[in-house]
N, C-alpha and C positions, 0 to 999 in steps of 0.2 A: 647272525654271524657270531661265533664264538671267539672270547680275548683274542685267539693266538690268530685269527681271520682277521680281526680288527688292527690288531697291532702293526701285522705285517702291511696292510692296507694302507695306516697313518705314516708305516716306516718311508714307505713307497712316496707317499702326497710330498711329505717333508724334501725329503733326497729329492724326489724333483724338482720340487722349486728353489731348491738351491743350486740345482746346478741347470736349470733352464737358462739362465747367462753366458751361457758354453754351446747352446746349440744354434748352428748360422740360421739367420733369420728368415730365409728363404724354407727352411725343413719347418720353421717354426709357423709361419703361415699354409703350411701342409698341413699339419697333425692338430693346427690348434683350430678348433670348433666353437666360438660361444654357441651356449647352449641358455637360455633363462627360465624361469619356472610362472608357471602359473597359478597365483595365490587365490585359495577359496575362501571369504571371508562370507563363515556364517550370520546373518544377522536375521533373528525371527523364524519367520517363513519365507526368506528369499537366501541366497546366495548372491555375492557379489563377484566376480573374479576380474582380477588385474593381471597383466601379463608382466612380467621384470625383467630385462636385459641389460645387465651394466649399468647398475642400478637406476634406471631410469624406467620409470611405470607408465604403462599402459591401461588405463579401464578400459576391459572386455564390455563386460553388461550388466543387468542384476537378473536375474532369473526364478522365479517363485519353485520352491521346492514341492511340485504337482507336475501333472501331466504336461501343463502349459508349457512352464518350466523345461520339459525335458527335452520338449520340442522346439523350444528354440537351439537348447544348449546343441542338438544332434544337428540341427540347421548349422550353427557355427562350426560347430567341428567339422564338418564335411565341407567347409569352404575354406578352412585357416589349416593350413599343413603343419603350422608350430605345436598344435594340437596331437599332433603322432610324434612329436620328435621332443617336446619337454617334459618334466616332472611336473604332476600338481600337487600342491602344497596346502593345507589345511592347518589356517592360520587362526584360530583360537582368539576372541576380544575379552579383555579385562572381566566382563560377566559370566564367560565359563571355563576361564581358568584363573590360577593364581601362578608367583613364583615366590620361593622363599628359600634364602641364604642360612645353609647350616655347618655343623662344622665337627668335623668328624675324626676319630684317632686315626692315624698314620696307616696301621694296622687295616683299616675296615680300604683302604683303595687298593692291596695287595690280593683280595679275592672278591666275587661278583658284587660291585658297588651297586646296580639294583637289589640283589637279593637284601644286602644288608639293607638295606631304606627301608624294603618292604617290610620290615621286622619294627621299624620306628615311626611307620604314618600314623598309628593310633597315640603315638605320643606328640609326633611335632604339628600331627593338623587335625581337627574334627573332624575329620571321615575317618570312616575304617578300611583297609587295604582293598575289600571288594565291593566298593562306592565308589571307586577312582581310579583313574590312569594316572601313570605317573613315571617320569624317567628324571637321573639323576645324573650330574656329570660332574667332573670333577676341572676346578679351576686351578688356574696356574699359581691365583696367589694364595699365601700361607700365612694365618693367623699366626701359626707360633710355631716349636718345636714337634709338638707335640698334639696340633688338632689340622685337618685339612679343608678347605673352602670347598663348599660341593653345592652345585646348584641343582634346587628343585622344584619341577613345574608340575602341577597335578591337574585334572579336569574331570570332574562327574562324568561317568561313564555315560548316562541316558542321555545327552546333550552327542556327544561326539558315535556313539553307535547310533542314534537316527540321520544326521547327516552320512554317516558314511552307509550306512544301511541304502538310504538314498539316493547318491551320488552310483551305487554298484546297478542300481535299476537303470539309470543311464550310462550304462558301460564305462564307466571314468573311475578308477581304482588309483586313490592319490599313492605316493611313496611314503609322505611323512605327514605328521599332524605337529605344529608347534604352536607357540606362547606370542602372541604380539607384542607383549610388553618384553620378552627376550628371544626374539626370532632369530632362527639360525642366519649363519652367516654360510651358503653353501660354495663361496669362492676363497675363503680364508681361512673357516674352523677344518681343524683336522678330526674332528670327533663333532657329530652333531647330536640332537636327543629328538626322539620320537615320542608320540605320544600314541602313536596309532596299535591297537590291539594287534596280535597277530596274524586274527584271521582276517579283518581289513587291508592288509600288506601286500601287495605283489609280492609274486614264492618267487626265490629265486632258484633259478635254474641253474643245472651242471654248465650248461655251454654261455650261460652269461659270466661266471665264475672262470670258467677258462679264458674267456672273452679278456678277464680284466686282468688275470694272469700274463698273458699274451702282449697287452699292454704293459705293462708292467715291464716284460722280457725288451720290447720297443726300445722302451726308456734308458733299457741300460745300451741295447744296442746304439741308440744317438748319442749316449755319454761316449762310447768309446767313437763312431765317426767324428765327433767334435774332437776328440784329440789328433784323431787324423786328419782332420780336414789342411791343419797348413801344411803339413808336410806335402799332402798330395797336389795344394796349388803351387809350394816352391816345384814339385818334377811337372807340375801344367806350363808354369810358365818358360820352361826351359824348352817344353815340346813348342809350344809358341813361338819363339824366339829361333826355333828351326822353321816351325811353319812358315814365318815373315819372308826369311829366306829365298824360300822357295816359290814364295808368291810373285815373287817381282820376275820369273821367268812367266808368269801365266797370266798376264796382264787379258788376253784376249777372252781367258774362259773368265774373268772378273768381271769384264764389259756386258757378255750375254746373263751371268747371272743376275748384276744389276739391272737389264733389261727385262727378264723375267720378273724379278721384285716390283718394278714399276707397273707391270701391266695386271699380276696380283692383287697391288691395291687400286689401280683402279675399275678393275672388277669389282673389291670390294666396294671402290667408295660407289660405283653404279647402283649396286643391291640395293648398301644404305639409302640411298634418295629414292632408289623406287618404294623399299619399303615406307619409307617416310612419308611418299607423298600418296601412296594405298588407302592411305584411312586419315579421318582429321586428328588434327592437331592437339594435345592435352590440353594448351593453353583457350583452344576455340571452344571445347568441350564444357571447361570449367565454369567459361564465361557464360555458354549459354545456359548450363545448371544452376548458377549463380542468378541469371533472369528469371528463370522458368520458376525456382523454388520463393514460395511467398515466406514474408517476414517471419510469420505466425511457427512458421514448420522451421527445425532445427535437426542438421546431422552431425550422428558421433561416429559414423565409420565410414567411410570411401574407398573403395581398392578398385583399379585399373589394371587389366591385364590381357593384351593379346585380341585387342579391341573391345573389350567385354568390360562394363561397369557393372559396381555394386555400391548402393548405398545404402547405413542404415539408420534411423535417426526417429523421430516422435512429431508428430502432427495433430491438428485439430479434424480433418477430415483426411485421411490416409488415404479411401480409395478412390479420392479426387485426383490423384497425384500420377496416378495411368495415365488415363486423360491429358494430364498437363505436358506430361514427357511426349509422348505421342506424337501431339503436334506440333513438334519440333523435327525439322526435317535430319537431323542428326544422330535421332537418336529410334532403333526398331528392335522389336520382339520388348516391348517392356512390360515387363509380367511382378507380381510377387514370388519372393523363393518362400515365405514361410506366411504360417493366418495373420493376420491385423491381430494385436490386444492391445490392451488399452492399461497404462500405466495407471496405478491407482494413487499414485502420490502426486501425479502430474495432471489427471483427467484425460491427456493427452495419447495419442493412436500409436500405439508402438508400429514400426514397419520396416521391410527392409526389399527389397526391391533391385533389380537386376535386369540389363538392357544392352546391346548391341550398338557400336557405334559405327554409322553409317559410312561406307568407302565413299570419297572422291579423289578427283585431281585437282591438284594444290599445285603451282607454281614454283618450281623449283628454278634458282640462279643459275648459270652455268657455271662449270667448274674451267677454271682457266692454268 
């Protein structure tokens, strides 16, 4: 994205969230989406990934950067949908990158603040320009008159081109690459810094570009329905105040539609308790998971849905755990979704496994 993309971009971030205080809150729970990122923390030969939503972290898994590795990661993705709908982030540790505080005339933030850097890595760090990645930003505060705070994070290129070299064999094409020690802020910074080369970068497209345009046009559109908005409830409530009116001649077509409401929900509340009493209980479920699983074996993931379990977690004997589920009258089709491996820091049977919860009829209260 060139300055005059960027800018108009930041213009856009800023003016929204200054005047997001203006839009009723009803439009605001329409259009507002959290979205969290998936952080790839290189370490060794493995990868780790945490998922982050409102800053609150989730560990994914750790996955060895081989075949093994890739076959899990495409097991996860094909069962977690946040997988197609967030950014992942390639989060850099203190041993292959650094950051360092420079300070720059006035002058050098007025035309391409990378190009200039690239002209001074041989002087402010030991590498030479084509040893490194590196991007530059410029901070808000100001040494003096006369020099400007500019933050810079660098990384050996043969460290971050094999991971992402990597990462493209399993179809996963992160957006950004940053610094742990200064990791972007992607809910607050209005400029953030990449590290990622260009050819590891999703291309963007003409129609994502209109896309954000588009939104953009949105934005101004709900700035101006928020000015309208009272006007238009003082002429609603005037039309109200005639409707009231005219209500009190139709007292009888108020009785039938009340009677229809009534019979509505109890349709619905019928559905709910048959649905409910279809299949057992989460609570009965949990419990007997909870008996069935020995001491020894521990799970880090669990998801229920639509009768169907998953769980994934490390055991001494992983393909004892068929068996175990089995012969529980609650639980059928219990299969593995991915091979057994075997953690080498634990000893321990990696697994993850996937099973059917059995319908009955459950006792339901009657509704009075």
């Amino acid at each position: 994205m060139n300055n005059l993309g960027r800018s108009i971009r930041d213009f856009f971030r800023w003016w929204g969230s200054e005047l997001a205080f203006l839009v009723p809150e009803p439009l605001k729970l329409i259009f507002n989406e959290d979205k969290g990122e998936f952080i790839i923390h290189p370490e060794g030969d493995f990868i780790r990934i945490v998922y982050v939503l409102n800053g609150k972290e989730e560990e994914i898994g750790v996955f060895e950067l081989n075949e093994l590795g890739k076959a899990e990661y495409i097991a996860f993705a094909e069962n977690d949908i946040r997988s197609e709908q967030s950014d992942f982030v390639i989060r850099l540790s203190a041993q292959d990158a650094i950051e360092k505080i420079i300070f720059l005339p006035p002058a050098a933030a007025e035309g391409d603040l990378q190009q200039v850097v690239s002209y001074e890595i041989d002087k402010l760090t030991p590498f030479r320009t084509e040893q490194v990645y590196f991007a530059a930003r410029r901070l808000n505060e100001r040494d003096s008159e006369h020099q400007i705070k500019v933050q810079l994070v660098i990384a050996p290129r043969e460290k971050l081109d094999t991971v992402c070299k990597e990462l493209r064999g399993w179809g996963l094409t992160p957006s950004v690459a940053d610094f742990s020690g200064a990791p972007n802020n992607f809910k607050k910074d209005y400029e953030i810094y990449n590290l990622l080369p260009e050819w590891a970068r999703a291309q963007d497209h003409m129609l994502a570009q209109v896309a954000n345009y588009a939104v953009y046009g949105l934005l101004l559109i709900l700035f101006i329905a928020a000015l309208a908005v009272p006007v238009w409830r003082e002429a609603r409530a005037v039309e109200q105040l005639k409707d009231q009116i005219s209500i009190v001649g139709k007292e009888a077509s108020q009785v039938q539609n009340l009677r229809n409401e009534i019979e509505q929900r109890q349709e619905k509340t019928a559905r709910l308790l048959a649905k409910k009493t279809s299949s057992a209980s989460i609570v009965e479920m949990l419990e007997k998971l909870s008996k069935l699983i020995a001491n020894d074996t521990w799970l880090k993931h669990l998801r229920y849905s639509d009768g169907k379990l998953q769980i994934q977690g490390q055991s001494p004997t992983a393909s004892s755990l068929i068996s175990v589920l089995e012969g529980a009258d609650i639980f059928n089709s219990v299969r593995f979704v991915s091979p057994v491996t075997q953690d080498r820091r634990t000893g321990l049977e990696r697994f993850q496994i996937s099973a059917e919860i059995a319908k009955g009829e459950k006792n339901a209260s009657p509704t009075r």
